[in-house]
C-alpha positions in Angstrom: -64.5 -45.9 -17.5 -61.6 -48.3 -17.8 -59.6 -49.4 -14.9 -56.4 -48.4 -16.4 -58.0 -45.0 -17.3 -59.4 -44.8 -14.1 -56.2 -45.1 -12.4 -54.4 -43.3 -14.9 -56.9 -40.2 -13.7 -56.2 -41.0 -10.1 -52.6 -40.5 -10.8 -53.2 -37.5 -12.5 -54.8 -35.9 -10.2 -52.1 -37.1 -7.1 -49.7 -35.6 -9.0 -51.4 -32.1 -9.5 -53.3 -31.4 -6.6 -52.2 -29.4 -3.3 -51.0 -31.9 -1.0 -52.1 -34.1 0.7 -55.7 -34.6 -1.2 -58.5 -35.8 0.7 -60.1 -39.0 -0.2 -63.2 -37.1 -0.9 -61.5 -34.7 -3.2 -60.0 -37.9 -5.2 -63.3 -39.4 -5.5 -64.9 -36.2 -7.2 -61.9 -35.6 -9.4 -61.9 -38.7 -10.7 -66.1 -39.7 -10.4 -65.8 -42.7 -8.4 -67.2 -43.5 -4.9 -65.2 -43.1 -2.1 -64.9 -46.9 -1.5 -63.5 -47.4 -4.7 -61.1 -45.0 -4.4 -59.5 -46.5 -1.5 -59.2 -49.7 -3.3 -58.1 -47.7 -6.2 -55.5 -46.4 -3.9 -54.2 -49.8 -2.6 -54.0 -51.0 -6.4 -51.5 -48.0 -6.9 -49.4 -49.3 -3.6 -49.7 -52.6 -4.8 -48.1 -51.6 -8.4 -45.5 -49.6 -6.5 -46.4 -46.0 -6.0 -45.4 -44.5 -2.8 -48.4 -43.4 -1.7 -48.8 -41.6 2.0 -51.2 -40.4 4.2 -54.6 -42.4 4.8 -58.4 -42.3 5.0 -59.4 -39.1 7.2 -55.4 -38.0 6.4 -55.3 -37.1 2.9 -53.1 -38.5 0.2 -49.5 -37.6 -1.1 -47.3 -38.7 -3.8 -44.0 -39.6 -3.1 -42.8 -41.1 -5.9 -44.4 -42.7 -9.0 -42.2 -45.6 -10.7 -44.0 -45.0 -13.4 -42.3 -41.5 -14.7 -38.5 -41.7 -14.1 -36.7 -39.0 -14.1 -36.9 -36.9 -17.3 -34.4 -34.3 -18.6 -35.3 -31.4 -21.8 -33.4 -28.6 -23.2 -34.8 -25.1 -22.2 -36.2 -25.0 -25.7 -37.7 -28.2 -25.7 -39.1 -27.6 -22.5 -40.6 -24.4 -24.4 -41.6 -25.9 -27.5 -43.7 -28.9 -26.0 -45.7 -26.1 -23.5 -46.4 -24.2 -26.8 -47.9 -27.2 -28.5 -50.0 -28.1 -25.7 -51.0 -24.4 -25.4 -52.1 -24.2 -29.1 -54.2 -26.9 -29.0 -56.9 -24.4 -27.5 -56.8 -23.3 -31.1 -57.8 -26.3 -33.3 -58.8 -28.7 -30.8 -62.1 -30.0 -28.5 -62.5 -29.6 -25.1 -61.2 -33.4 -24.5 -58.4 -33.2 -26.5 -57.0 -30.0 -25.0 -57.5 -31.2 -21.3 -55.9 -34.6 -22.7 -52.9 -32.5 -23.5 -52.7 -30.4 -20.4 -52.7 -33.6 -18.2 -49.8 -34.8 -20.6 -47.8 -31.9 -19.7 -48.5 -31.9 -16.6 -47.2 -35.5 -15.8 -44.0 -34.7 -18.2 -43.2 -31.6 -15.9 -44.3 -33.9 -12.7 -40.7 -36.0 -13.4 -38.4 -32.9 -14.3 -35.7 -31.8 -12.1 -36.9 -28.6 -10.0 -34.9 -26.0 -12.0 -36.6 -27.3 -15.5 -39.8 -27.6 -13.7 -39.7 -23.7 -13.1 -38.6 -22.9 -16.6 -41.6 -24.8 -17.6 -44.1 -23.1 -15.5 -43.0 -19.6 -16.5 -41.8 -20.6 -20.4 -41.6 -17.5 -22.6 -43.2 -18.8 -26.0 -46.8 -18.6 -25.3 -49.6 -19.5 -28.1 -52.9 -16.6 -28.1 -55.4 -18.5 -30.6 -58.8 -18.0 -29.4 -61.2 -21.1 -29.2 -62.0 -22.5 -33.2 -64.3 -20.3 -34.8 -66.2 -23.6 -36.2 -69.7 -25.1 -36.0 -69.9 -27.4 -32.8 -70.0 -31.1 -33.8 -73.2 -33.0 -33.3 -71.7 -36.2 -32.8 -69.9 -37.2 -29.5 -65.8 -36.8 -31.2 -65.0 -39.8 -28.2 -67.0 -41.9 -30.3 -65.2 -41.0 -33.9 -61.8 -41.3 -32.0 -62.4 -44.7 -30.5 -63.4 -46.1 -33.8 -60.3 -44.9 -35.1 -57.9 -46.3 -32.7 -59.9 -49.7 -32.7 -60.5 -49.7 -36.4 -64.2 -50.0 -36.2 -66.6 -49.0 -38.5 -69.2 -46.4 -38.4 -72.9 -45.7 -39.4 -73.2 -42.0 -40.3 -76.1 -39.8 -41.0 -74.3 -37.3 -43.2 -75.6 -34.0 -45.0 -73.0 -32.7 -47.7 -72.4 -29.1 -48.7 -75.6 -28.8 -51.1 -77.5 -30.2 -47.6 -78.3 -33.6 -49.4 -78.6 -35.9 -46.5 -77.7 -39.3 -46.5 -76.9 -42.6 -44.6 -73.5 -44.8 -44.7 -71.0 -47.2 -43.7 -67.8 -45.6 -43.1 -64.0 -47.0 -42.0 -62.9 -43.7 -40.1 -59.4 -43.2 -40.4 -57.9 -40.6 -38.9 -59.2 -36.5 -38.0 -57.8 -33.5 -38.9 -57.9 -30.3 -37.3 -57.7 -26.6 -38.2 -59.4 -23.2 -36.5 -61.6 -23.5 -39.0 -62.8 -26.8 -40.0 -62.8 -30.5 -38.6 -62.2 -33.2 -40.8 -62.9 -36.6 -40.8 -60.7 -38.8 -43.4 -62.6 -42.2 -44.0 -63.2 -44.7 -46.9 -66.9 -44.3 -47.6 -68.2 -48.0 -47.7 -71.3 -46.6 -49.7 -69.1 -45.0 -52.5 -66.1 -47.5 -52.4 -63.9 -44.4 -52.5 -61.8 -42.5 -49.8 -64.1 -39.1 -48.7 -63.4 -36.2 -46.4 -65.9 -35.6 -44.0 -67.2 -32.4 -42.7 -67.7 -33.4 -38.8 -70.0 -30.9 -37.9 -72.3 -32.4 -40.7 -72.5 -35.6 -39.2 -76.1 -35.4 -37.6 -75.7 -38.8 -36.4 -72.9 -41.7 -35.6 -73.4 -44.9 -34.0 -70.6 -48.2 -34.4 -71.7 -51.1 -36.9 -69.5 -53.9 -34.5 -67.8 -54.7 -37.7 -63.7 -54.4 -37.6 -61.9 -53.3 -40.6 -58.5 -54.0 -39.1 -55.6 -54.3 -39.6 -56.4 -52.5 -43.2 -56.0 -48.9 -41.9 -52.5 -48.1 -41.8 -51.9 -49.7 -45.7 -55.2 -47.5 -46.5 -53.8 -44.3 -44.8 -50.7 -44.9 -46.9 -52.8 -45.3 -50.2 -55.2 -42.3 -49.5 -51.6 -40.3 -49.3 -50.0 -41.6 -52.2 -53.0 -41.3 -54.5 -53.9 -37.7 -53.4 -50.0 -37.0 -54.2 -50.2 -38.5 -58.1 -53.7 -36.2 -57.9 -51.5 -32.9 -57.1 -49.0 -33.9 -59.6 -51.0 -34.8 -62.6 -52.7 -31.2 -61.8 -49.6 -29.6 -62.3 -48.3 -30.7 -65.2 
């Protein structure tokens, strides 16, 4: 894990465990060994977080310059705890516990009063978990070689089960209950493709960068599926 993840996590956790938090407790939550996390601790100091308590003690946040104080209407207070919440419906396992820890550090810097309103907010989401095949790929993986703009190797079997192997630039994901989506120009059939993710058997990165194209190819991909929709209307 990267040190700024890895202290990122250590944060987290400060913030939303019972106080004070053993040093043991940290270590687990975070999966590093107990000496680290002491040094991981003294980095935080060091950067300015008002850390208390000690080895044997237990830890307790103070105050973290790194969230100021926040301020949200009641309804945007409501609307971001909905969104979070409804990612249970579309999203993976990693994305929804990404966007539980958001929330949580968002409601970690609101006054008390909005704190409560977001802790018992009145505009819940019931979706269920996606009723869609498990992917076979690690989706960690497919998102890092968005954000970086690396391309991908794919073992890939379409709808008529034909199986075959490419060179992809991955641009972006899309989510629904029902299906995940994997938007990426196809290196193979110098064309933009939609990928069914749960039919990628296979995933692994080539080392070779297609930045900074994927922005400007984004854009394209949009604009020529809109003159696609148009002409089919007319």
């Amino acid at each position: 894990m990267a040190r700024t993840d890895r202290l990122m996590r250590l944060m987290d956790r400060l913030r939303r465990l019972p106080a004070p938090v053993t040093a043991t407790r940290l270590a687990a939550e975070t999966g590093v060994s107990p000496r680290q996390l002491y040094r991981d601790i003294a980095t935080l100091r060091a950067g300015g977080a008002l850390i208390d308590g000690a080895a044997g003690l237990g830890y307790t946040l103070t105050e973290d310059p790194a969230l100021p104080p926040q301020s949200f209407s009641r309804l945007e207070i409501e609307a971001l705890r909905l969104a979070v919440e409804s990612l249970a419906g579309v999203g993976d396992a990693e994305l929804v516990q990404a966007g539980r820890d958001a929330l949580a550090r968002i409601v970690a810097t609101l006054p008390e009063r909005q704190a409560r309103q977001a802790l018992h907010a009145v505009m819940r989401c019931f979706l269920q978990t996606p009723d869609r095949p498990a992917p076979q790929v690690d989706l960690g993986l497919i998102r890092a070689a968005c954000w970086d703009e690396q391309a991908l190797r794919i073992d890939y079997a379409d709808l008529a089960g034909q199986r075959t192997q490419r060179v992809i630039w991955p641009l972006g994901l899309s989510y629904s209950d029902r299906s995940l989506m994997l938007l990426a120009h196809c290196r193979l059939r110098m064309d933009y493709r939609v990928f069914h993710v749960n039919r990628i058997a296979a995933a692994s990165p080539t080392g070779d960068s297609f930045r900074p194209h994927r922005v400007a190819m984004v854009r394209d991909f949009a604009r020529t599926r809109g003159e696609r929709g148009a002409s089919a209307q007319r």
